[in-house]
N, C-alpha and C positions, 0 to 999 in steps of 0.2 A: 915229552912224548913226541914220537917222530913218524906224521902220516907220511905218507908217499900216495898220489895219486896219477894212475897213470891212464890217460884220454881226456883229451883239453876239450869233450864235446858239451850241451848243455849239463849233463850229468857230473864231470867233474869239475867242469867250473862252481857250479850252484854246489855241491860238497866241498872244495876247497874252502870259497866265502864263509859257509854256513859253520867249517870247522874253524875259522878263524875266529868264528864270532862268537862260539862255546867255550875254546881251548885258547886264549891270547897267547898262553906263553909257548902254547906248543909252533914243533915245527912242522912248515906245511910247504910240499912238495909237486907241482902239477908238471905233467911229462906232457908234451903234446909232439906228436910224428909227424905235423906239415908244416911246410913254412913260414903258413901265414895265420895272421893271429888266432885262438878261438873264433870257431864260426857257426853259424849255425845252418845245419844242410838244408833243411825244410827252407831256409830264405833263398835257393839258387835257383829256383822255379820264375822266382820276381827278378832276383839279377838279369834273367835272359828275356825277361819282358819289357826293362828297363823301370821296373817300379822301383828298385833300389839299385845303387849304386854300390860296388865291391865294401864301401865302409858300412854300408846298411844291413851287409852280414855278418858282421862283426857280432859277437857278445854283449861285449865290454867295449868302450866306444875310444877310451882314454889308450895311450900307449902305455904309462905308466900306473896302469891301474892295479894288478898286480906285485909291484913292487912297492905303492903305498900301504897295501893291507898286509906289509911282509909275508907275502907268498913267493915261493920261488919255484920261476918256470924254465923249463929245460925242454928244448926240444931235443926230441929224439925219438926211437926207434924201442921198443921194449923186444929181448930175445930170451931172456929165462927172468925164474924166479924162484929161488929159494927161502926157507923158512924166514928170513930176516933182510933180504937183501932184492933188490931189483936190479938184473944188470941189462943194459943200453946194450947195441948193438955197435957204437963204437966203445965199448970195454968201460966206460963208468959205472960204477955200480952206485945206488941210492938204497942207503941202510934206512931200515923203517921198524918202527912198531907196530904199525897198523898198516897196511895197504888195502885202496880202494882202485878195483879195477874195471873201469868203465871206456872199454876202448872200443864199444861199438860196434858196429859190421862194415866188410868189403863188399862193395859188387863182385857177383858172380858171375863170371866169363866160361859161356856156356861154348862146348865142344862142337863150334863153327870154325870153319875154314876161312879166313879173310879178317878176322875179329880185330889181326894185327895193321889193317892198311890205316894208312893217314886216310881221316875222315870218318871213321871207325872211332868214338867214342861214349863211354860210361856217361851218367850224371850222378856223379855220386860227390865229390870232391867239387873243392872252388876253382881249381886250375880244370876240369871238364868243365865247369859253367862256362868257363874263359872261350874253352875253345870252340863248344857247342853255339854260343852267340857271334863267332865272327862265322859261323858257316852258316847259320841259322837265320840267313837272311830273306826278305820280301821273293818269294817268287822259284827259290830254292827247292829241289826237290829232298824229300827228308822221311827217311825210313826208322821208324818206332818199334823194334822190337820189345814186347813185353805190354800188356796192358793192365797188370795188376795192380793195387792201390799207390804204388810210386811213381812205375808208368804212367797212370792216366793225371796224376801232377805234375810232370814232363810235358805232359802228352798236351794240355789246356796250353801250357806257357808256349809251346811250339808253335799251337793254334793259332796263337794270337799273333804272332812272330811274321803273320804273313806266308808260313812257307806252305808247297805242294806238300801236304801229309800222311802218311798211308802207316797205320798202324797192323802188326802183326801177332798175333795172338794163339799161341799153341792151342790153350781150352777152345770150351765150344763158348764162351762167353767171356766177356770182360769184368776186371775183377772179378775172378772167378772164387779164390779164397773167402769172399765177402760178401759175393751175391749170391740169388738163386738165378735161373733162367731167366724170367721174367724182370727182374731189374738189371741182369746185366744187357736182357737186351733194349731196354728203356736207353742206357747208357751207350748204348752200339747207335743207336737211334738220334738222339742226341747226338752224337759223333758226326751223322751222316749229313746232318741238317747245318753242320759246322762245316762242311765242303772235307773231313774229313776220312780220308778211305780206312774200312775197318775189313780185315780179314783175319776172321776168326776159323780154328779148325784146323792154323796153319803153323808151319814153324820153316823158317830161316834156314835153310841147309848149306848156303855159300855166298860167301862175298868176293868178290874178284873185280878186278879193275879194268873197264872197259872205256878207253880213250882217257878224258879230264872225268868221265865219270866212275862212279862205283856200278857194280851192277849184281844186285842184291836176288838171289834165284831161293826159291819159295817152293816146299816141297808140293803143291797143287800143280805147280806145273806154269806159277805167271815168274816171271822176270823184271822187276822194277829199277829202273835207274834213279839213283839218288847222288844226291851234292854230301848229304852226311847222314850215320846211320848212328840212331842213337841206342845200345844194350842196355834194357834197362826189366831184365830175365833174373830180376832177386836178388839178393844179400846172404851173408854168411857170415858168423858172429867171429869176430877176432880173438883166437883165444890158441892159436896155436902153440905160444910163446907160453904156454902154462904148461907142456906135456912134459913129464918129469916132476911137476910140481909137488905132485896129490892134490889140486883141484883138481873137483869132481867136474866133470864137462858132460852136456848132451849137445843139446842144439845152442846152446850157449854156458855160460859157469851156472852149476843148480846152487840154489840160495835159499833160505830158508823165509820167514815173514821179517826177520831184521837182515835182511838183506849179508848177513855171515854165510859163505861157502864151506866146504868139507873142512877148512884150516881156520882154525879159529881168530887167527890174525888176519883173515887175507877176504874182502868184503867185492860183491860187484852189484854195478847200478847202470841203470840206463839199457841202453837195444843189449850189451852183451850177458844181462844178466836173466836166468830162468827160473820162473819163483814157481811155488809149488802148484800143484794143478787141482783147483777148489772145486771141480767141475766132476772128482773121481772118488 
């Protein structure tokens, strides 16, 4: 039997393992699209706080950890997928029996003007923690677009980070998908008592470069200068590499309680996978 799994995040790490350890003699196949090893995003919060160091986001700790459970890992880039076959965006294809597709979500780059200037950075990825920590310094000023439940795990680590902080926040509350009124604004409150500026109500209309600074304009009408601006305005599940497929897509691959999509061969797990709605 020949798995293919493509998204080296905790979802296909833990199914790769878990299929070695049912299926010995089968083959098992983990695709991951960055350069650096499995990692885990939820640990890039403490990277920039300096609770852990770049190996303490790791997965798997070993370099060779993969290769003793004969797993074989490939980096790359996933760009189609047909009934039998997964092909890589440099032209390899990986023939499979079974494919599990767990490639997660992008930040979302919301239709702002300035998104592209240096100093301008996501937290989604390890090379953004990278860059967000060397700007991310004592005394810096630092603009928070987004206060939603990622946001405001950004948003703590920044805190502490020492920097000048001013969070920006479309809703009339923070985490607003999670809260009601009243606890988002416990949380706005909280924020305020941490020297951190919260403006809620508001959204980010332009970023433009004024001198060594950025200069961040705010549809209310304030103008804030920042050293780094961090987007951090949602996710979207990576699933574009499936159109042509016949997976079934909505807000991520629909899946059923065993986790099988519309193709009976072709499975998803983790943030890109949408399981049935128990709630209707």
């Amino acid at each position: 039997m020949q798995y293919v799994i493509v998204g080296a995040g905790p979802a296909g790490v833990t199914a790769a393992e878990t299929l070695r350890k049912v299926d010995p003699a089968g083959s098992v196949t983990l695709v991951g699209n960055e350069p650096d090893p499995p990692y885990g995003r939820m640990a890039i919060p403490y990277l920039l706080i300096g609770k852990v160091d770049e190996q303490g986001t790791y997965l798997r700790k070993s370099d060779d950890h993969f290769e003793n459970l004969g797993i074989t890992y490939v980096q790359g880039e996933a760009k189609s997928v047909s009934p039998d076959k997964l092909v890589l965006n440099d032209g390899e294809d990986l023939a499979y029996d079974k494919l599990l597709v767990a490639t997660g979500s992008h930040a979302i780059k919301p239709p702002v003007d300035g998104l592209d200037l240096p100093g301008v950075h996501h937290c989604w990825t390890l090379e953004d923690g990278r860059a967000i920590a060397r700007l991310a310094v004592e005394g810096a000023d630092v603009v928070l677009m987004g206060a939603g439940f990622i946001g405001c795990i950004i948003m703590e680590a920044l805190a502490q980070s020492g920097a000048n902080l001013t969070v920006v926040e479309a809703e009339d509350r923070m985490v607003p998908r999670m809260m009601d009124q009243t606890a988002g604004n416990l949380i706005k409150q909280w924020c305020e008592k941490k020297n951190v500026a919260v403006r809620t109500s508001a959204r980010v209309s332009e970023v433009s470069r004024d001198g060594d600074k950025l200069s961040v304009k705010v549809d209310n009408g304030d103008i804030i200068a920042a050293d780094l601006v961090v987007v951090a305005t949602g996710v979207r599940s990576n699933v574009k590499f499936l159109e042509g497929s016949g997976v079934e897509t909505d807000l991520g691959i629909k899946v059923d309680n065993t986790l099988k999509s519309s193709i009976d061969n072709i499975y998803a797990a983790g943030d890109v996978a949408q399981g049935p709605d128990f709630s209707t």
